[in-house]
N, C-alpha and C positions, 0 to 999 in steps of 0.2 A: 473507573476503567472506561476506555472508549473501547467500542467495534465498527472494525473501516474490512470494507471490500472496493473490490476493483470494479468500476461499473463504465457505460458509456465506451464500448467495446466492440460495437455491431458497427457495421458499415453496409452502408448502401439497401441492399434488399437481404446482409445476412446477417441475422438476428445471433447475438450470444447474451446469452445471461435472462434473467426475469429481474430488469434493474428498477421495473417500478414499488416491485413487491419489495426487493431488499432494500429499497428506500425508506422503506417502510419500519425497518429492524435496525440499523447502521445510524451510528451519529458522525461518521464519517466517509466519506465518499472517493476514494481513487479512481478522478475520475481523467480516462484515455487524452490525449492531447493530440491525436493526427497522426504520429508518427507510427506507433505499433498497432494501434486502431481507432478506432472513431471516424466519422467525419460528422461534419459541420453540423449538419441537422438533430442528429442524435445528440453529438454533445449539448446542444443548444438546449434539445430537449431534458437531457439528465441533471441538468444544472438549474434546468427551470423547477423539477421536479424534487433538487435537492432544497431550493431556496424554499418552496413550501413547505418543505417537511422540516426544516431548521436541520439539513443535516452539512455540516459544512463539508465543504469540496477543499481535494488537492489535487496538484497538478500534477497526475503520474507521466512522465516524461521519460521515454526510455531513445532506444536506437531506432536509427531513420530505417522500420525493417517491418513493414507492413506484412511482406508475403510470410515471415517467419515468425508473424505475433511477436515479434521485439526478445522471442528468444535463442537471437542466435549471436553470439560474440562480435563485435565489428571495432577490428584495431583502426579507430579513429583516432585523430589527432587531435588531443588534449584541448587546445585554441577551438578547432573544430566542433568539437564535443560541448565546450562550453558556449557558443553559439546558436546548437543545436536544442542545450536546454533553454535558454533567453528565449528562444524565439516558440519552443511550446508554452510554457508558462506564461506567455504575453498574450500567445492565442486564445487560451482557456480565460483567461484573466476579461479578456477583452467580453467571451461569452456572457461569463458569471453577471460582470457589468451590466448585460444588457437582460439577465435572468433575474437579478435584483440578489444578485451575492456578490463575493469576490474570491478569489484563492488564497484561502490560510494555511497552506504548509503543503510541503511537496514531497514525494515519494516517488523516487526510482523503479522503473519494469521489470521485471522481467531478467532477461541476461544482462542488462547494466546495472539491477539492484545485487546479483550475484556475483558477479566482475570485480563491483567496487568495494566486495569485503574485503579483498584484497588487494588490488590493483590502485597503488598510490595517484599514480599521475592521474586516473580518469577519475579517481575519486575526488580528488583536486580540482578539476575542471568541473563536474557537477556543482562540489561548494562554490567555486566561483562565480557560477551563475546566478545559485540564488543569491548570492550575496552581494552581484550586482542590481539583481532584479530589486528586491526588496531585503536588506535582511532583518527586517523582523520575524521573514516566514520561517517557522521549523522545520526541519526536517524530519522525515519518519525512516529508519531506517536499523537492522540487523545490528545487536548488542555488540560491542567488541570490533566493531568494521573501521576500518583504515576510512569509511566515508563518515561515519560518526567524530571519530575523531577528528579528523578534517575541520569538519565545521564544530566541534568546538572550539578549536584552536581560534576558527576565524571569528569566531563571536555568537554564531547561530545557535538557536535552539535545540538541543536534539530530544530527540523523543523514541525511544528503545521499543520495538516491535515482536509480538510474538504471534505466530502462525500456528494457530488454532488445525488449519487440517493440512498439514504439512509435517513431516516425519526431519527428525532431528539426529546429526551424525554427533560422536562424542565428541566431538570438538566444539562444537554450540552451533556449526551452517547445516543448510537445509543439505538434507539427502537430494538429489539430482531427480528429475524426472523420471529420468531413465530407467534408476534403478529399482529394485524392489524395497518397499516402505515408505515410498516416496509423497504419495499422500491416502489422504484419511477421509475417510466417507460415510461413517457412522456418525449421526447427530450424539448418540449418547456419550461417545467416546471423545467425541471434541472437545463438547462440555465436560467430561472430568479433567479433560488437561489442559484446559482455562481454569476452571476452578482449582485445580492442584497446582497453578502455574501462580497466582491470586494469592493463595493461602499458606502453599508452603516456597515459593520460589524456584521451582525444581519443573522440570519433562524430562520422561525417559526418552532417552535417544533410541535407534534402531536396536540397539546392542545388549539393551536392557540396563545401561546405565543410568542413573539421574545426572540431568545436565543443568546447572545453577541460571535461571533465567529470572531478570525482572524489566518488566514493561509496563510502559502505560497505555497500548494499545494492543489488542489482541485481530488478527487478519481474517478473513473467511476470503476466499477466492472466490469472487462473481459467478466465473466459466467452471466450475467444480460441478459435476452433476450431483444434483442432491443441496448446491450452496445454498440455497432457502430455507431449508428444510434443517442447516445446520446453523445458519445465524439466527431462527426463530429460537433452538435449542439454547444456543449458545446464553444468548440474551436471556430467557427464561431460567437458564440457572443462575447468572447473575443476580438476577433480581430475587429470585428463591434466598440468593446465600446474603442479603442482603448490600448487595454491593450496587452503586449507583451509576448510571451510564453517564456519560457526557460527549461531549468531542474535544479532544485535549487542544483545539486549536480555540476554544469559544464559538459563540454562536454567530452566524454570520451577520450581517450588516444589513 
């Protein structure tokens, strides 16, 4: 099993997340590309800091929407869109280079990683990008999504995601921020539905249904108050049930 969070998210003088500590627990790294957060120096830094720690980086590449953290819907133009992710994934790519890594698979933000469960055409233009850019790189993304399928079809890797502290509607998408269940903040309760997610393939949804999940990566959200405190958990009961961590993308270069 891998565990990836979102880190490399602070900009300028505002700090989010404790990305050196969860460097520390993560064998993968979502780490910001400029457009919904990061700038230059942090990334530089979070990339430097993943390459010591062998934790491999991906290029989370969402909408050009700084002020709304990349979660807010933007009916961009497919062409567009796929320009927008080329040219994140080139900029991180470019850092990793210079931190002594590179970018092994990429993962969607935010309201473009929720858009494209559904949304054909911008799910189209994401796989196209990677599949300009490189496509050997996999992508990480939401079981059952119009963006997985996508990039199967086009040849890429995909790799099925489950969101550790994020609440599940019965349909298998995440419940929305907004609403109530939306996420989850107990370390003890993560860890059982990772371990239940591992073991028997199942999370109950909001509704108290079980909802059929299999992944090879499990999420913790960086910006989560308490995210530390639930990837140290997380990780600890994996290794307790005997299950082995890795980064399903390999170790970096």
């Amino acid at each position: 099993m891998d565990l990836n969070s979102d880190v490399g998210e602070s900009f300028g003088r505002w700090t989010l997340g404790d990305d050196e500590t969860m460097l520390t627990l993560v064998t993968s790294a979502n780490v910001a590309c400029g457009f919904h957060a990061g700038d230059p120096s942090t990334l530089r830094r979070t990339c430097t800091a993943a390459a010591r720690g062998g934790v491999a980086v991906g290029a989370q590449v969402g909408y050009r929407d700084l002020a709304g953290f990349g979660r807010r819907f933007i009916d961009v133009a497919p062409s567009e869109l796929t320009d927008d992710v080329i040219y994140q994934i080139g900029a991180l790519d470019g850092i990793c280079r210079v931190a002594g890594t590179r970018v092994r698979y990429v993962k969607p933000h935010g309201a473009l990683y929720n858009t494209i469960v559904h949304h054909e055409a911008q799910a189209a233009a994401v796989v196209e990008a990677v599949r300009a850019y490189d496509p050997a790189l996999p992508v990480l993304g939401l079981p059952g999504s119009a963006f997985l399928a996508a990039a199967g079809k086009a040849g890429l890797r995909t790799v099925h995601e489950f969101f550790a502290d994020r609440g599940y509607t019965p349909g298998g998408t995440l419940v929305p921020r907004s609403e109530p269940g939306a996420l989850l903040h107990d370390p003890a309760e993560v860890t059982a539905r990772v371990l239940r997610m591992v073991t028997d393939g199942v999370v109950a949804a909001v509704d108290g249904t079980d909802v059929p999940v299999e992944a090879e990566s499990a999420c913790v959200h960086g910006d989560s108050p308490g995210a530390v405190a639930m990837a140290a958990a997380v990780r600890a009961g994996l290794a307790d049930a005997g299950v082995p961590l890795r980064p399903f993308a390999g170790k970096p270069a």
